[in-house]
C-alpha positions in Angstrom: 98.0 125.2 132.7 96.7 127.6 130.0 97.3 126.7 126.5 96.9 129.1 123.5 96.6 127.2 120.2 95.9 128.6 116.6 94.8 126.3 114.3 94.5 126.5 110.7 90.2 125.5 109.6 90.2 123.1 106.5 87.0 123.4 104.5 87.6 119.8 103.6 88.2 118.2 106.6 85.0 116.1 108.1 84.5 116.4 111.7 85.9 113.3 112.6 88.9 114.0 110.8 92.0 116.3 111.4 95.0 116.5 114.2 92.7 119.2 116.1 90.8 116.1 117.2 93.2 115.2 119.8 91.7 118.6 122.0 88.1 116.3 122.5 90.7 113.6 124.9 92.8 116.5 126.7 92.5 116.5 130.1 90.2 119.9 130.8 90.7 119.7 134.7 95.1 120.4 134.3 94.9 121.9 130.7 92.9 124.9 130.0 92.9 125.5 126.2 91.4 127.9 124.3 91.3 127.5 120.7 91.6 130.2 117.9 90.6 129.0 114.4 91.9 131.1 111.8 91.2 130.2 107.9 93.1 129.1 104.8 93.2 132.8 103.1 93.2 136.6 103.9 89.1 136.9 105.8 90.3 137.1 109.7 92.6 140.2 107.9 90.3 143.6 108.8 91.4 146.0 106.1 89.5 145.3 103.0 91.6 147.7 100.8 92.8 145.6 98.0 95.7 147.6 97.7 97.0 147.5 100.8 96.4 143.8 101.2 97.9 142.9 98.2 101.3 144.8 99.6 100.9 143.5 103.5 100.7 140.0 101.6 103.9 140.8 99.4 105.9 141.8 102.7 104.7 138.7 105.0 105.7 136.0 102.5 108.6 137.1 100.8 110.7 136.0 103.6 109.6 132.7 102.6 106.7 130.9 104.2 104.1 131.1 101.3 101.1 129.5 103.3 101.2 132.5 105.8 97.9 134.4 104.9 97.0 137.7 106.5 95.0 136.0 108.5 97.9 134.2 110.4 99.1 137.7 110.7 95.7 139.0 112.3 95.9 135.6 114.6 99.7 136.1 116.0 98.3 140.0 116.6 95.6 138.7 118.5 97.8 136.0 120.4 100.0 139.1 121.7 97.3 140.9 123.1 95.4 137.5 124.5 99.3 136.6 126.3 99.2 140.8 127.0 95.9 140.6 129.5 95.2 136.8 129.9 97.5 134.0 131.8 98.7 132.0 129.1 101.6 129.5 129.7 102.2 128.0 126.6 101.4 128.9 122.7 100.7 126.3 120.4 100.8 126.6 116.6 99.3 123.5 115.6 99.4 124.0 111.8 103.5 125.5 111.6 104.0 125.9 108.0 101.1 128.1 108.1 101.0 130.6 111.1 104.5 130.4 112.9 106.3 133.6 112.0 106.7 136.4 114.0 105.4 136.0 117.4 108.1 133.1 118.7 110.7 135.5 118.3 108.8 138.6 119.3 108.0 137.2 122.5 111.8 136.1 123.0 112.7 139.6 123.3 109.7 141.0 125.1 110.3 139.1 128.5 112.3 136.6 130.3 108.4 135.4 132.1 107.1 134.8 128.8 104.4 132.0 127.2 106.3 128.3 125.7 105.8 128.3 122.3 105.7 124.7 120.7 104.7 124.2 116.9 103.7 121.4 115.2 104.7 120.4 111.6 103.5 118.2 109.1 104.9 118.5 105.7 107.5 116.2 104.1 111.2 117.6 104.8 111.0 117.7 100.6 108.5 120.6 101.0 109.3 122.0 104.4 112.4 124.4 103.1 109.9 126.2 100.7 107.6 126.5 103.3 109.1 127.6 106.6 111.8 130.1 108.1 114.8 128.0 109.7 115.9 131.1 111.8 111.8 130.8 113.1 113.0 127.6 114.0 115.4 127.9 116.1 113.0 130.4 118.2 110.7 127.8 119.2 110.7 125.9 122.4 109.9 122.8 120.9 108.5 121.3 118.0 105.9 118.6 117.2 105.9 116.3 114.2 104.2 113.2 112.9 106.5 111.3 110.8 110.4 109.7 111.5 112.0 111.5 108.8 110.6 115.1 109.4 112.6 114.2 113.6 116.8 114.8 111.0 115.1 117.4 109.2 114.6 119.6 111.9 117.4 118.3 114.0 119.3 121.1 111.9 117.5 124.1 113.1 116.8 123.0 116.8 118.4 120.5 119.4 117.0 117.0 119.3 115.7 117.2 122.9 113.6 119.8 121.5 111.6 117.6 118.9 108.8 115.5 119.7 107.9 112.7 117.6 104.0 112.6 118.1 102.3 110.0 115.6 98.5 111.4 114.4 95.7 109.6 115.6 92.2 109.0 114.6 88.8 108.7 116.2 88.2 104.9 115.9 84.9 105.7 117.9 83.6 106.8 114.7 85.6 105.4 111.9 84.5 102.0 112.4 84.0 98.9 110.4 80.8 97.9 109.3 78.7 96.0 112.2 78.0 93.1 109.3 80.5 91.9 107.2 80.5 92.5 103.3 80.1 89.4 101.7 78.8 90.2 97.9 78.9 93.2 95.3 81.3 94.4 93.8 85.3 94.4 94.9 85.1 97.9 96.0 88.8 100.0 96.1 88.1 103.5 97.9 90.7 106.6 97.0 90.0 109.0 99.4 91.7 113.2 99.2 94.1 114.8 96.5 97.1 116.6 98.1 100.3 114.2 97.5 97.9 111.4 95.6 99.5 109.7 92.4 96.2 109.9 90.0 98.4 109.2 87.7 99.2 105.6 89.1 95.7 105.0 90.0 94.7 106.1 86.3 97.3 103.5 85.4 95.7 100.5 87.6 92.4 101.5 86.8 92.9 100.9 83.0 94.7 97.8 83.5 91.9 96.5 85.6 88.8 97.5 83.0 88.3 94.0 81.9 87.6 92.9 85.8 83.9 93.8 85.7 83.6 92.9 89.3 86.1 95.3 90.5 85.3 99.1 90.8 87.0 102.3 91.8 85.3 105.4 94.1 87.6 108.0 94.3 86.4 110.8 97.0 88.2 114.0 96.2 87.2 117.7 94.9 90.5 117.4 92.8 90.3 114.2 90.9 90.1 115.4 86.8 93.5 112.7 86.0 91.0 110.3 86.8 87.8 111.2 84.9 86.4 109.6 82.2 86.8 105.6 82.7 84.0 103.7 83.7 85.6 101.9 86.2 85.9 104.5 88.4 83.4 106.6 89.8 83.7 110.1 91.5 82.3 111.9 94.6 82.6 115.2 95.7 81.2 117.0 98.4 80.3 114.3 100.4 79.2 114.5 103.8 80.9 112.5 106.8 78.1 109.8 106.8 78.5 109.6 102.9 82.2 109.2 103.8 81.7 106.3 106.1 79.3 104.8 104.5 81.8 104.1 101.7 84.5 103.2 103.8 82.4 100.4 105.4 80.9 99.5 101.9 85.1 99.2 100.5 87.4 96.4 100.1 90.7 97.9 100.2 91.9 101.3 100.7 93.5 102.3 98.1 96.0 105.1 98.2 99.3 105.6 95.8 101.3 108.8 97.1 103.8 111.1 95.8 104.9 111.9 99.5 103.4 111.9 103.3 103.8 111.8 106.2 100.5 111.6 108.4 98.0 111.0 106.2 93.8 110.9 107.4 92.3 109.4 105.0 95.1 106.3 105.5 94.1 106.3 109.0 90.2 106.7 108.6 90.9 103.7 106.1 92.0 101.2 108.4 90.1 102.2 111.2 87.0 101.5 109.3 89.4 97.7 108.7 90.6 98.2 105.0 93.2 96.2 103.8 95.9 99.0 102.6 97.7 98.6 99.0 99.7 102.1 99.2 103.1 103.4 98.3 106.6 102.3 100.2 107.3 105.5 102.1 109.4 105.6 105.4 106.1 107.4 107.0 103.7 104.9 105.8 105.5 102.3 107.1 105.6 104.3 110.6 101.9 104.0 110.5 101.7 100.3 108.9 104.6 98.5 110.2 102.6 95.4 110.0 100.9 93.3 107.3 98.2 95.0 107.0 99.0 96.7 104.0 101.0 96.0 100.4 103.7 98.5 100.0 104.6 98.8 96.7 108.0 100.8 95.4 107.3 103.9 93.3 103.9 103.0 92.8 104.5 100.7 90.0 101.4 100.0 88.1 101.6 96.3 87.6 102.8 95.9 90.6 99.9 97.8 92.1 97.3 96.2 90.4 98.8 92.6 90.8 98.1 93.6 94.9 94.9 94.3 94.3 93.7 91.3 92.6 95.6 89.2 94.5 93.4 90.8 97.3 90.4 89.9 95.1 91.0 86.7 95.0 91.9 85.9 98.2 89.0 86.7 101.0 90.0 85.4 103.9 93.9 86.9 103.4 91.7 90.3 103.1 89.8 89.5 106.0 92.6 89.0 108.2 94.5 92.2 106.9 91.7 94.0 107.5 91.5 93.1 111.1 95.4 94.0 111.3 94.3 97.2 110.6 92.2 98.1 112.7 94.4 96.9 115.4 96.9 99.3 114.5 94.5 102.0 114.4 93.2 101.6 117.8 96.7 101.5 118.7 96.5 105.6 117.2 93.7 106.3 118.9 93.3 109.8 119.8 92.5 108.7 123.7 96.1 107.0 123.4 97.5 109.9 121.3 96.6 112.8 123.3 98.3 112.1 126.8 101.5 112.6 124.6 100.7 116.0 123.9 99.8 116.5 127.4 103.6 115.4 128.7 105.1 117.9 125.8 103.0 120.8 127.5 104.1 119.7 131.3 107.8 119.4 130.2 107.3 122.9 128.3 106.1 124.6 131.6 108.8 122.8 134.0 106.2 120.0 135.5 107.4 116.9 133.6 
């Protein structure tokens, strides 16, 4: 089976990190994929007027989707011609809200033997509508998406039997914890990205907890100016993957209030590396930590947030255990687990499941 998939390149992803990862476990024998990576702006695009990009850029997103760069437009042009002269079966836009626009519903009306297309999405259903096209939708084979509540979302734009609801995984071969346990230094609460974060809340915690002098705050993100300034918490940006894992494996707790989610890496690479979670009651957090592994706490109410995390402070072996529960769960989302399920998606898309 040949598989076209476009995928959008994140500067800040790590190279453990990201849904792409799931391509390492696919079967190579029955699937042959080749990959186009296309990146986060206008580069791919080869006209280099400004002038004329500026207007091609005007015409491609006022329809709506507002992520589509040129260079999704240079990758569905390219995805034409590869389907043109090359075998292709199925077409998968792994990033949707970014390069799924007008190829579906070209090929639709090109030829009756034509490429599946399948899309995966992974924004909140709060954010979707001023990100996608719902009549793109609806020209889609079959969609993928990580959390619960983006499966009635769609169900308005495409029949149920048509959504796939495939949790993201991790690489727990890599995000590990640390081979000996921690057992002095400081009470160490790790904060790890910026899209959907509440600073704000962990502002909030962080000042209520300055007296604690044994309890300090590493927040990783190139985003994180709500936060600067208090000597409780201390930033890092830029960091390599070791750098990344290394701070994992030296944490206590993962630490991560939201806004929204729905798949989120850095709660994943959190408990793979077996961090106790105090995060935000979300229907998709609680798809990933059904357990007790982690404190949920409503709105991300600041006393209520830090009263989890001293009462994680105080209370070692409780920590110990939760962080054991997590890692369970995330080798239960392991990407050698995970990836078989997109493998039955692209057999039922060609007719062989």
């Amino acid at each position: 089976m040949h598989i076209y998939l476009i995928h959008t390149r994140y500067p800040h992803w790590c190279t453990h990190s990201g849904i792409n990862q799931f391509l390492k476990y696919i079967d190579i024998i029955n699937y042959k994929i080749k990959v186009k990576q296309i990146p986060d702006n206008d580069e791919d695009f080869p006209v280099q007027n400004r002038l004329i990009r500026k207007y091609l850029r005007n015409i491609i997103q006022k329809r709506g989707m507002k992520w589509y760069k040129l260079s999704d437009l240079t990758a569905e042009i390219k995805a034409l011609a590869h389907c043109y002269f090359r075998k292709v079966d199925i077409i998968h836009y792994l990033d949707g809200e970014h390069s799924a626009q007008f190829l579906p519903g070209l090929l639709k009306r090109l030829r009756k033997i034509r490429p599946r297309v399948v899309a995966t999405y992974h924004q909140p259903p709060e954010i979707l509508d001023s990100l996608i096209i719902k009549d793109v939708i609806r020209k889609h084979d079959c969609i993928t998406v990580v959390s619960p509540e983006q499966v009635s979302y769609f169900r308005e734009f495409i029949d149920h039997d048509k959504i796939h609801l495939i949790l993201h995984g991790i690489d727990t071969d890599y995000f590990k914890p640390r081979d000996i346990p921690k057992t002095k230094g400081k009470f160490q609460c790790i904060t790890v990205g910026h899209y959907l974060r509440d600073f704000k809340a962990v502002r909030l915690v962080a000042e209520k907890l300055k007296d604690f002098h044994e309890i300090g705050f590493n927040v990783v993100s190139s985003q994180a100016g709500e936060v600067e300034g208090l000597k409780n918490i201390t930033i890092y940006k830029n960091i390599d993957d070791a750098q990344l894992l290394k701070l994992y494996q030296q944490s206590d707790v993962l630490f991560l209030p939201l806004v929204q989610s729905t798949a989120n890496n850095a709660l994943l690479e959190g408990i793979a590396c077996g961090l106790p979670v105090v995060s935000t009651s979300l229907p998709s957090v609680k798809a990933y930590l059904p357990g007790s592994e982690a404190i949920l706490i409503k709105n991300n109410n600041p006393e209520q947030l830090s009263e989890a995390l001293l009462h994680l402070f105080h209370n070692q072996d409780e920590r110990v255990t939760m962080g054991q529960k997590a890692r369970k769960r995330a080798e239960e989302l392991a990407w050698h687990t995970i990836a078989p399920l997109y493998e039955a998606v692209y057999s039922k898309l060609a007719g062989n499941g």
